[in-house]
C-alpha positions in Angstrom: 25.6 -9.6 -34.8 24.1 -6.0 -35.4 26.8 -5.4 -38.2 25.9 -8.5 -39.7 22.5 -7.8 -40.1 22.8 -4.2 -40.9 25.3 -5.5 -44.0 22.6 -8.3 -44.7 19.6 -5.4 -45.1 21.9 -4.1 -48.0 21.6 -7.5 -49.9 18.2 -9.1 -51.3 17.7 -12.3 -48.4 18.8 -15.3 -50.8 21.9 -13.1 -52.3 22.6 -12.1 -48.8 22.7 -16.4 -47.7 24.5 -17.5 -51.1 27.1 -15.1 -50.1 27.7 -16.4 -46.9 27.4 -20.0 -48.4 30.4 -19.4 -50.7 32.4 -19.3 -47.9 31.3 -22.3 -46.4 31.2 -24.8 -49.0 31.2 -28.3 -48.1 34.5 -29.5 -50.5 37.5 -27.3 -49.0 41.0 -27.9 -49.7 43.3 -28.3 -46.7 47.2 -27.7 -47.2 49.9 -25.6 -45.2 47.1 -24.7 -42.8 45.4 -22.4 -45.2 41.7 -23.5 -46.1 40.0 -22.9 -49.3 36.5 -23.7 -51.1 37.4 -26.1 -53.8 36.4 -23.1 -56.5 36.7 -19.3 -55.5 35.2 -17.0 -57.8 36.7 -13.4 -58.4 35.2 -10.6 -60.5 37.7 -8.6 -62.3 38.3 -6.3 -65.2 37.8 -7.7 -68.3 40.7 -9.9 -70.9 43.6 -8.2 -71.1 43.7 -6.0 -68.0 46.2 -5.6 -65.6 43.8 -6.6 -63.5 42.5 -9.7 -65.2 46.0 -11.0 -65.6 47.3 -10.7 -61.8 44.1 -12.8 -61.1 44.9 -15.3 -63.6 48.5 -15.1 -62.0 46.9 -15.9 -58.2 45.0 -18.3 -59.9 47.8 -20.7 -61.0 49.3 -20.7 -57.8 46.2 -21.7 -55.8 45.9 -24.2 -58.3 49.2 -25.7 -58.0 49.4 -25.5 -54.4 46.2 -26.4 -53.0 43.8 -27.4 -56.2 41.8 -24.2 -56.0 40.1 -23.3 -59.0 39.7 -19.6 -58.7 37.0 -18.6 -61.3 37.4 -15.3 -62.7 34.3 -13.5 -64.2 35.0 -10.7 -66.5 33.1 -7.6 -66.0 32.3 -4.9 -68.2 32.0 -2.5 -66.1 31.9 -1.2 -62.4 28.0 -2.5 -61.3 28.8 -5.6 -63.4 31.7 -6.3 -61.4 29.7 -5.5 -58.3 26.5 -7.2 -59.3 28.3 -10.6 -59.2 29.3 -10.2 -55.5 26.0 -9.1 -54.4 24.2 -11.8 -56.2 26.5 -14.7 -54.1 27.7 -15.4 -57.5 31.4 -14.2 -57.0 33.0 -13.9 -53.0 35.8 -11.3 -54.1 36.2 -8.4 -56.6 39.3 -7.6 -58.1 38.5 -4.1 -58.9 39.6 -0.2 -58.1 38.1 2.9 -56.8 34.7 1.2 -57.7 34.3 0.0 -54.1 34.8 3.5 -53.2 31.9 4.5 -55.2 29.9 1.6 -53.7 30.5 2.4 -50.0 29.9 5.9 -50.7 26.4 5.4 -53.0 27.4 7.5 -55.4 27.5 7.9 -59.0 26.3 4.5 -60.8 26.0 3.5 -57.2 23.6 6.1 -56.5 20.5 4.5 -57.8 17.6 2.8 -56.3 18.7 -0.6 -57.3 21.8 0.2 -55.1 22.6 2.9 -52.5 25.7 2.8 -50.5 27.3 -1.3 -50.0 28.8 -2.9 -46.7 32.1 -3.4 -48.5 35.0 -4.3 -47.1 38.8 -4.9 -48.3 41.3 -8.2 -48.3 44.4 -7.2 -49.7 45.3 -4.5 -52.1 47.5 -3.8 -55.2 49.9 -0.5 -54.6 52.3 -1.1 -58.1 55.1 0.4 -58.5 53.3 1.7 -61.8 50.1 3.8 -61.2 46.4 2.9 -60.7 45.0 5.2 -63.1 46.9 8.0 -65.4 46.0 9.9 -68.8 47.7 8.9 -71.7 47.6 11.3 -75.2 48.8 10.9 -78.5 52.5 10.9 -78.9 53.0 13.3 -81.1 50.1 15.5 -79.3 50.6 19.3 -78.0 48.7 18.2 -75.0 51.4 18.7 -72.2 49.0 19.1 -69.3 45.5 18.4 -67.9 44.8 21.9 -68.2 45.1 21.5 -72.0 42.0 19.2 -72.0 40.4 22.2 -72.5 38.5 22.1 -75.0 39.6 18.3 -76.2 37.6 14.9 -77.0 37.6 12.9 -73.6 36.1 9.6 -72.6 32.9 9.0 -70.6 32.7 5.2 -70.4 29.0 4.0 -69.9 28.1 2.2 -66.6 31.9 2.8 -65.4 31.7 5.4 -62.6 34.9 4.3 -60.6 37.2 5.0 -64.0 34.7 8.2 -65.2 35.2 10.0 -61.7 39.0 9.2 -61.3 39.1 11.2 -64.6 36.8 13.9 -62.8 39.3 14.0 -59.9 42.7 14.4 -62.3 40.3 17.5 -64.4 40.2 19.0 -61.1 43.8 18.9 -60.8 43.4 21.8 -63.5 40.8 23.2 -62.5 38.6 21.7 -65.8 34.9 20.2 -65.3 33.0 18.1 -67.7 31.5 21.2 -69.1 35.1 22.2 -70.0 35.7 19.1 -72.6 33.9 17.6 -75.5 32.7 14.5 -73.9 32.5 10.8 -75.9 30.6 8.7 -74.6 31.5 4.9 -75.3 30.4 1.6 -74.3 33.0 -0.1 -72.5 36.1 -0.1 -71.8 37.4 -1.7 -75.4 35.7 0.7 -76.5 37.3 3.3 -75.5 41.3 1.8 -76.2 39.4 1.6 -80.0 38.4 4.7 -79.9 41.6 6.5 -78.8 43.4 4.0 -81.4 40.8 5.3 -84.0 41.8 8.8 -83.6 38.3 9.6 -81.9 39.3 10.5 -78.6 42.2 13.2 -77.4 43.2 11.1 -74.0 42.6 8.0 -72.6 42.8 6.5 -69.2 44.8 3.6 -68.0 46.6 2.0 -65.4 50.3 2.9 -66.1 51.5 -0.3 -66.2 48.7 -2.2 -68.1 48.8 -5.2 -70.5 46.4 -3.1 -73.2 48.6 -0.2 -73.4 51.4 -2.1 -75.3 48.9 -2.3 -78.0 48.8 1.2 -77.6 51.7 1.8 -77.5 52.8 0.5 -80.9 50.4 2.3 -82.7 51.5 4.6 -85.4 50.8 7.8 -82.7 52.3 6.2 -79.8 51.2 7.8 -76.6 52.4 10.1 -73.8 51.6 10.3 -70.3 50.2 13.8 -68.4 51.9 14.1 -65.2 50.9 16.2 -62.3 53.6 18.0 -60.4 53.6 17.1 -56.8 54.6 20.4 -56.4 51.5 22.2 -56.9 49.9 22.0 -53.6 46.9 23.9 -54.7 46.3 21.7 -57.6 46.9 18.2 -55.5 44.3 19.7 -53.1 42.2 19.9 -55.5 42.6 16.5 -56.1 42.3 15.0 -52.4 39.2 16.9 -51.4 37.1 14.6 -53.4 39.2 11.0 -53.5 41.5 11.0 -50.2 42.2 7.9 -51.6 43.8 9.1 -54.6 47.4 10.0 -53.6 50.6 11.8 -55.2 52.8 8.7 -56.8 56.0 8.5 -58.5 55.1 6.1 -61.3 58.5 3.7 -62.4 56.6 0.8 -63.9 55.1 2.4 -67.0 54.2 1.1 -70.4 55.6 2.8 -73.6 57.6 5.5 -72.1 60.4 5.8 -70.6 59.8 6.5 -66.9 63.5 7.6 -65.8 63.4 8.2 -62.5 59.8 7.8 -62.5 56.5 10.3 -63.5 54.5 12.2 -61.5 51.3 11.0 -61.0 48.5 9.6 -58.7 46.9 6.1 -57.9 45.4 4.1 -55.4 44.8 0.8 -55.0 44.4 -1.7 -58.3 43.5 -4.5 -58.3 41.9 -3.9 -54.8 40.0 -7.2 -53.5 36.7 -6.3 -52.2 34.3 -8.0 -50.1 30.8 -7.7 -48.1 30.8 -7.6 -44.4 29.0 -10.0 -44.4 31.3 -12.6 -46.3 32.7 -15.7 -44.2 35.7 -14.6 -42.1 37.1 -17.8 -42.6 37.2 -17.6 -46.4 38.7 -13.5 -46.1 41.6 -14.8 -43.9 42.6 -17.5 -45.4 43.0 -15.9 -48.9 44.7 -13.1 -46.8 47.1 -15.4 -46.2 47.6 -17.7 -49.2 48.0 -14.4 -51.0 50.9 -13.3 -48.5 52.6 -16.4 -48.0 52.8 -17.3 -51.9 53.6 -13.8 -53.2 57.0 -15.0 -54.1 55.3 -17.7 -56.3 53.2 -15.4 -58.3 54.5 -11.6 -58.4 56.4 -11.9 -61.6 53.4 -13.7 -63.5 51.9 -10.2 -64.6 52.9 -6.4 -64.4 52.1 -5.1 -61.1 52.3 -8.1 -59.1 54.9 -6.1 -57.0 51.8 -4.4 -55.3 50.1 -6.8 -53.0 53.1 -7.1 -50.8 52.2 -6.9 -47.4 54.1 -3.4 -46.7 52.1 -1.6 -49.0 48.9 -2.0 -47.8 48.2 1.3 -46.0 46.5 -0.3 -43.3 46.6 2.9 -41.2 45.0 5.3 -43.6 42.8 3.0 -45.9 39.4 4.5 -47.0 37.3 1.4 -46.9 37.7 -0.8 -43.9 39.3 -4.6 -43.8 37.5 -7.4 -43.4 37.4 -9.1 -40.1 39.2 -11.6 -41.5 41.9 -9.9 -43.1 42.5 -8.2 -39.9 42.4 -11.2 -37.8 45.2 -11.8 -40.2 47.1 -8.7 -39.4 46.9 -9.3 -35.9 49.0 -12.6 -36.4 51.6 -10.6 -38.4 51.7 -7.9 -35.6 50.8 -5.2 -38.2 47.6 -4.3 -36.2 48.4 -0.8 -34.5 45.9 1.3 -32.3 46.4 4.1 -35.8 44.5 1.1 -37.8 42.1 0.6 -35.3 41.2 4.1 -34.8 41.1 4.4 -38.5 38.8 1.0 -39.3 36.4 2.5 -36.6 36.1 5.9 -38.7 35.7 4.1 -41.6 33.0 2.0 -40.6 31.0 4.4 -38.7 31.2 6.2 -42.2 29.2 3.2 -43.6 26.8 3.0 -41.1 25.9 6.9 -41.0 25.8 6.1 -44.9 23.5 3.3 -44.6 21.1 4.9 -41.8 21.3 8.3 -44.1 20.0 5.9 -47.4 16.7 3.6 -45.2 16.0 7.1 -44.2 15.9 8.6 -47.5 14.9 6.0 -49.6 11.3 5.4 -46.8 9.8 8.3 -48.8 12.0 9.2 -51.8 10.8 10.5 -54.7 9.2 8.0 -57.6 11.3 10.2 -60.7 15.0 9.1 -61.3 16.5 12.3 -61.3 14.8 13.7 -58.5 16.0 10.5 -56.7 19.3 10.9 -57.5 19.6 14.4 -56.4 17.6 14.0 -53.1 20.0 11.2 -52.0 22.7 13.3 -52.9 21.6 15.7 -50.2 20.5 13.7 -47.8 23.9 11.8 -48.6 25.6 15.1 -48.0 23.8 16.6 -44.9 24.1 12.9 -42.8 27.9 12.9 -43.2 28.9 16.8 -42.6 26.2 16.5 -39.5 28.8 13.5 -38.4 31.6 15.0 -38.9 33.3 13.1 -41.8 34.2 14.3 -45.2 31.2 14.7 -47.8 33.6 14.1 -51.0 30.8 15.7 -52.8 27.6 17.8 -52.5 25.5 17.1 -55.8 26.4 15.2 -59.4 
């Protein structure tokens, strides 16, 4: 009861009751012992995304199977994936590093209107493509990240999940933003236009997604950067600020030809997020439709390969499961003492996070900026005095 209602203080009192109320509605679908709300809402990337198109892929097969409708709201964005789930609106979001940022309170997450989120994950997507990678021009002399230098880059507006995993493979050479010529664009469209209309140097995608064949078959083409696994200095680099960013050989990969496979990173995508706070019932039981039916629906879209239940890290995950997800575990005998030990860290991370924000936020500054960077500190001083990784000191 004292996790629930230190989860519920995050969320405004009637978002905080519609989200619990999503997972209790009154018509549920009953079939092969799994039981479902009659309509399940997801948050996702928007049309066209790898993302988007694995939902739509789950979706089918709910459908048939048990007569789910399973709603899936674009978003923009990272907060307007987010905002949907806070608001009761949506029960799941089918997003990335996003709900890193959200645990954590930083970046867009770092504002007054949020401050670090009770999340918590279902399942997650670990393709046999890659999460996130830089793609260039195909006939470009850009053969590394360190030849960024210097080079038009994207900065996607309201998108700090995608905008820091771009920070995190600059530090892999050693580059900061004050190293490239930063575009800032509106959304993530715009940015594939952008790149398309000769206006940016590199653009970031997910290596197996549905919009790079578009990109692919432009008059440029496009190339992938790869980062060496070899260069421990420079995958250092990498982890001391996203643990959950790992060294990946990429096989799945759109508009190359991936050999053996490229060197890259990634992490989970889609990765279904949830509140504390949402119904354990709901949690386990689309744990489990998703495990049972992955035959039905992994070759519906790229990267279905993913959610299968041996890549799901439970030992080492950044952002703890959900009750219900790992009542689910339990019954599969996949539960170890290493992913207990591990779900405990990681949820005494969010409650030194979330003690560290009422604290700060009691008497913060009134000016945005000043805000931002006093949380920052606070942010950093409550986890170092804990004993867990900071990630980062400042913006």
């Amino acid at each position: 009861m004292n996790k629930l209602n230190t989860a519920l203080r995050q969320i405004p009192v009637a978002s905080a009751a519609a989200v619990l109320a999503l997972g209790m509605t009154a018509g549920v679908t009953q079939a092969k012992d799994i039981d479902l709300p009659n309509t399940v809402i997801w948050s996702a990337y928007p049309t066209g995304t790898t993302g988007y198109s694995q939902a739509v892929g789950i979706g089918a097969v709910l459908q048939n199977e048990y007569g789910v409708n399973l709603r899936v709201i674009p978003g923009r964005n990272d907060i307007g994936r987010f905002e949907p789930l806070r608001r009761g609106r949506a029960q799941f979001v089918a997003g990335g590093s996003e709900a890193m940022s959200a645990q954590e309170g930083i970046r867009d997450f770092g504002t007054k209107e949020w401050g670090p989120q009770p999340v918590r994950s279902g399942l997650w997507n670990m393709a046999d493509g890659c999460s996130f990678g830089l793609q260039v021009h195909g006939d470009s002399d850009i053969e590394s990240v360190a030849d960024l230098k210097g080079k038009r880059v994207p900065f996607v507006q309201g998108a700090p999940a995608p905008n820091a995993g771009f920070e995190y493979l600059l530090r892999y050479g050693d580059l900061t933003w004050d190293d490239v010529e930063v575009v800032e664009l509106g959304g993530y469209m715009n940015m594939i236009e952008a790149f398309l209309d000769n206006r940016l140097d590199v653009k970031w995608n997910a290596c197996n997604s549905a919009a790079l064949h578009r990109v692919a078959n432009a008059p440029r083409g496009i190339r992938f950067i790869e980062f060496p696994h070899d260069n421990k200095e420079a995958v250092a680099r990498v982890s001391e600020q996203a643990p959950w960013f790992v060294p990946h050989l990429a096989t799945d990969v759109v508009g190359v030809d991936a050999g053996d496979g490229i060197e890259v990173f990634t992490s989970p995508y889609p990765m279904l997020a949830v509140y504390s706070a949402t119904d354990d019932d709901l949690v386990y039981n689309m744990t489990k439709a998703m495990h049972i039916h992955f035959d039905d629906y992994q070759e519906s879209a790229p990267g279905m390969e993913g959610w299968a239940m041996d890549r799901q890290k439970i030992e080492t995950s950044f952002v703890p499961f959900h009750d219900g997800a790992v009542e689910y575990f339990k019954e599969l005998d996949l539960w170890t003492d290493a992913a207990q030990a591990n779900h405990d860290l990681q949820v005494r991370r969010q409650e030194v996070l979330i003690a560290a924000w009422e604290a700060y936020t009691a008497d913060a500054p009134s000016d945005d900026d000043e805000f931002a960077n006093g949380w920052m500190a606070a942010r950093y001083e409550a986890l170092t005095e804990n004993d867990l990784i900071p990630l980062m000191e400042n913006w």
